[in-house]
Every structure is written in C-alpha cells, then in structure tokens.
N, C-alpha and C positions, 0 to 999 in steps of 0.2 A: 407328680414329679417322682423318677424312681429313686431309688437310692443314692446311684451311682451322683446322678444330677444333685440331689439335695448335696452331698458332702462336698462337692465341687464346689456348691452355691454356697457352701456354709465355708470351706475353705477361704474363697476368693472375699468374702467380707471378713472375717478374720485379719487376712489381709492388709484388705485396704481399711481396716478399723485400725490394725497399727500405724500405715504410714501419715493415715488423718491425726492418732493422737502426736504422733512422734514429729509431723513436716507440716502440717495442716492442708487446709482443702485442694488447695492450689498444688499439691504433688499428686493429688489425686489425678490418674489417671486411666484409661483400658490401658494402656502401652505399660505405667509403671506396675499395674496393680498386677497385670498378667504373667510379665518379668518375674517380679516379687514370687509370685503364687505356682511358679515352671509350669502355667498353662500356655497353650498360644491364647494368640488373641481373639480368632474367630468361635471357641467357646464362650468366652466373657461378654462376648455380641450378644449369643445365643443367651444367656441367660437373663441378661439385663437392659440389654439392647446399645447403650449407648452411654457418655459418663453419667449424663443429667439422672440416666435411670442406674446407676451404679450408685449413685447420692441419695438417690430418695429411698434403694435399699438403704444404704448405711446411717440415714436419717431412722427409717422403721427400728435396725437393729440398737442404735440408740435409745430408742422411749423404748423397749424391751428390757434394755440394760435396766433404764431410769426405773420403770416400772418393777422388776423384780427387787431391788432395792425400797420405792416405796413400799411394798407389797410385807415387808419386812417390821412395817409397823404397825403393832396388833393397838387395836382401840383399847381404848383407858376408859373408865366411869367419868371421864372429864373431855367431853369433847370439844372448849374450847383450847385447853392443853394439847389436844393430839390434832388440833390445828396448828400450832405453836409449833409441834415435833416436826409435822408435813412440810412447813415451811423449812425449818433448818435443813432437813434431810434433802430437797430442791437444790438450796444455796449451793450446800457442801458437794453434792452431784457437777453441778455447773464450775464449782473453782478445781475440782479433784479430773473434770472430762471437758476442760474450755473450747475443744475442737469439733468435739459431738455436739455440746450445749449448742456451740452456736451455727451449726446446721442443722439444730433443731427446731429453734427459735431464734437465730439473728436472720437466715437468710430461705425459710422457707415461702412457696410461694403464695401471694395473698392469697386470702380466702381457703386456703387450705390447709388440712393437719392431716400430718400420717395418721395412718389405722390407729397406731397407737396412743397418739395424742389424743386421741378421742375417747382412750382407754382411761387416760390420766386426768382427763376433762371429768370426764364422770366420776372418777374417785374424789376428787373435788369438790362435783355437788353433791355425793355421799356423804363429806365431811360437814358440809352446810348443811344440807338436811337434817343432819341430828341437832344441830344447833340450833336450826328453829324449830324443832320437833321441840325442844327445852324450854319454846319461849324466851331465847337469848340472842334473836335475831333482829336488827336493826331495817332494813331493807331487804327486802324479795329477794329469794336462790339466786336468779339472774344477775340480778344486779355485784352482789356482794362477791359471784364468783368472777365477773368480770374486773372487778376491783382488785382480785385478789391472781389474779393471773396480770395483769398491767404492772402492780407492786411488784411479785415476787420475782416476771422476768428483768425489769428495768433491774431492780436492784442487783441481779446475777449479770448483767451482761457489763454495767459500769463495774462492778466488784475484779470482771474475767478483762476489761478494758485497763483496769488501772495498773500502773506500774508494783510490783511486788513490794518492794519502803512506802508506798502510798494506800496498799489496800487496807484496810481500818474493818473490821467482821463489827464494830460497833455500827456501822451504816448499816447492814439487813437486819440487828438485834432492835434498831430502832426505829424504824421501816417497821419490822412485823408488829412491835407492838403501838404504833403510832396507829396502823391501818385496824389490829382486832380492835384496840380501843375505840375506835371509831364504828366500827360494827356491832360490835357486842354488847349487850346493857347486861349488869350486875345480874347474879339469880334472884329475881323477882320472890316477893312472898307473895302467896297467891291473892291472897287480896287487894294486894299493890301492882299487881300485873297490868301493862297497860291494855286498851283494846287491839292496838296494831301489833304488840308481841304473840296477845291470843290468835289474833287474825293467822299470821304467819304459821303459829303454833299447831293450830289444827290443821289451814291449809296442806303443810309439808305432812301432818300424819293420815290426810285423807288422801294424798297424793303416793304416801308406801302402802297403804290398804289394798291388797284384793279380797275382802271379805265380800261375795256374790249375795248377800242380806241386806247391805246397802239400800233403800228405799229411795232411791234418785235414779233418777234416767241418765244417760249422758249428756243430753242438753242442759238437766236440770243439774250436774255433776261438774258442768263448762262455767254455767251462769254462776253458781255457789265460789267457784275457784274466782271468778271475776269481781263477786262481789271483796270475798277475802284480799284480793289484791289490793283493792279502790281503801281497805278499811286497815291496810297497812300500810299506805303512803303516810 
C-alpha cells in the first residue's frame, strides 16, 4: 500500500474510532465515516470494502490500542503479581474504551480473533508459562489460559453493562483474586513440591527450550510432553 493510501486508511479509522467511541457501533457507517473524514465514498469501498470490513479494521486498530498499552508492563521478579497487574490493566482498558472493548469481544464473530487478539492471546500464555516454569501452576497452559480469558472478559463486559451508581471495581478485584487463588499454589519449598507442579514445571521449560543438545527425537519430545500432561492432572 503507498503512502498516499496508508494515511487515507489511517485517517478514515481515526475517524470512525471517534464516532464508535463518542455514538457507538450503530453510527458507524461508510456514508457517516466518509462525511466525517471529507472523503467520497467510493475510496472507503476501495479500502475496506464494506461496513462489516470497516469494523473488523476498527476491531484490529483496537487490540493495537489494547496491546500497546499492555506492552507497557515490564515483568516483575513475581510473575503471579504481573498476572494481577495484566489483569487490571484489561479491566481499566474495557471501562476507559466500552465501545472498542465490545467490538472486540462482545460481538466478534465465532471462532475468530483479529490478528491481534492472537497477539494478546499469546502474551497470556507468556504470562502462564513463567508461572509454571516456577512450579506455581495448578492445571496445564490451556487450561488456565482459557479460564482466565472467560473470567477477565465476563467481568469487563458486566462491569461496561452496569449502570454508572451500580458499577462496584470491588467485582473484578474479587474476580481476579478468587480465579489466581484458584490456579496458583503457594511457592513450594522444593522438597514439598508436588509431582503435578514439577510435571507442569518442566513441561513449560522444555517447551521455551531450543537448546539443539536436547537428546529426544520429536516423537520422543511429543510422548514426554504427553506423559507430563497425564502427570499434571
């Protein structure tokens, strides 16, 4: 895309990012966003093709927002604490951009996530990784990430639902720590470590490994992951 095109494309989200946060979805339009932006409308065709693809850009430019903002929180020696921060910093995103949030996650469509949500997905199991890397992990990456994406959008979209006299920020402060407590087991002394936190513990460090010395095959690399799984239930 040239120049000329990107700042037009960058312009026209600009845009219509104001009139989502200012009127919400439902002003969104090619007719208003084009008006707004003193383009015609057969460029805003040209770029995005149609509203539904004018939304799924403004959904992308969303989890970019979101993501530059997480991207803002440097790890701590305490990685169940900088799950703690990741979580608030989500909430406060969602009640500060209710209109983004929930064309991000109220009405995208199933089975799919923007480019970037997949960006934010993985910072996620980044966060979990290190936590069972410490043997402080309760259930397998999967598992705990699914848990904790379920938790943190429910509680943002009732929090962006509730009427302003009714929203209470004590429901996500006990929310996040109802769900870590529930994930996370105490720091182990190592003699007291259970087999399932080791299990977990090494899995997720053989899993950041590319050391090529490694003396496993990939089958032999698949079966070892299987077995660690079976020995963390």
């Amino acid at each position: 895309m040239d120049d000329a095109k990107t700042r037009t494309r960058r312009q026209i989200l600009e845009v219509a990012a104001g009139i989502l946060e200012r009127e919400g979805a439902q002003a969104v339009s090619t007719r208003s966003v084009a008006t707004a932006a003193g383009i015609r409308a057969a460029s805003l065709y040209q770029l995005f093709g149609d509203k539904d693809g004018l939304l799924a850009a403004l959904a992308i430019h969303a989890f970019d927002l979101y993501l530059a903002e997480k991207n803002t929180l440097t790890p701590s020696g305490d990685p169940v604490d900088d799950m703690r921060r990741g979580w608030d910093i989500h909430v406060d995103f969602g009640l500060r951009h209710p209109a983004f949030y929930l064309l991000m996650f109220g009405t995208d469509r199933p089975g799919r996530r923007p480019p970037a949500g997949e960006v934010a997905h993985g910072l996620l199991l980044k966060f979990l990784d290190r936590i069972a890397d410490a043997g402080r992990l309760r259930v397998p990456v999967a598992m705990a990430a699914g848990l904790c994406q379920a938790a943190v959008v429910g509680v943002t979209l009732s929090l962006i639902g509730a009427p302003d006299g009714e929203r209470d920020p004590e429901v996500s402060v006990r929310m996040r720590n109802t769900l870590i407590d529930s994930l996370i087991t105490d720091p182990p002394a190592v003699v007291d470590a259970t087999v399932a936190s080791r299990a977990l513990a090494l899995d997720a460090a053989l899993a950041a490994t590319d050391d090529p010395t490694l003396p496993l095959r990939p089958t032999e690399a698949a079966l070892l992951h299987d077995w660690l799984q079976q020995l963390a239930r």
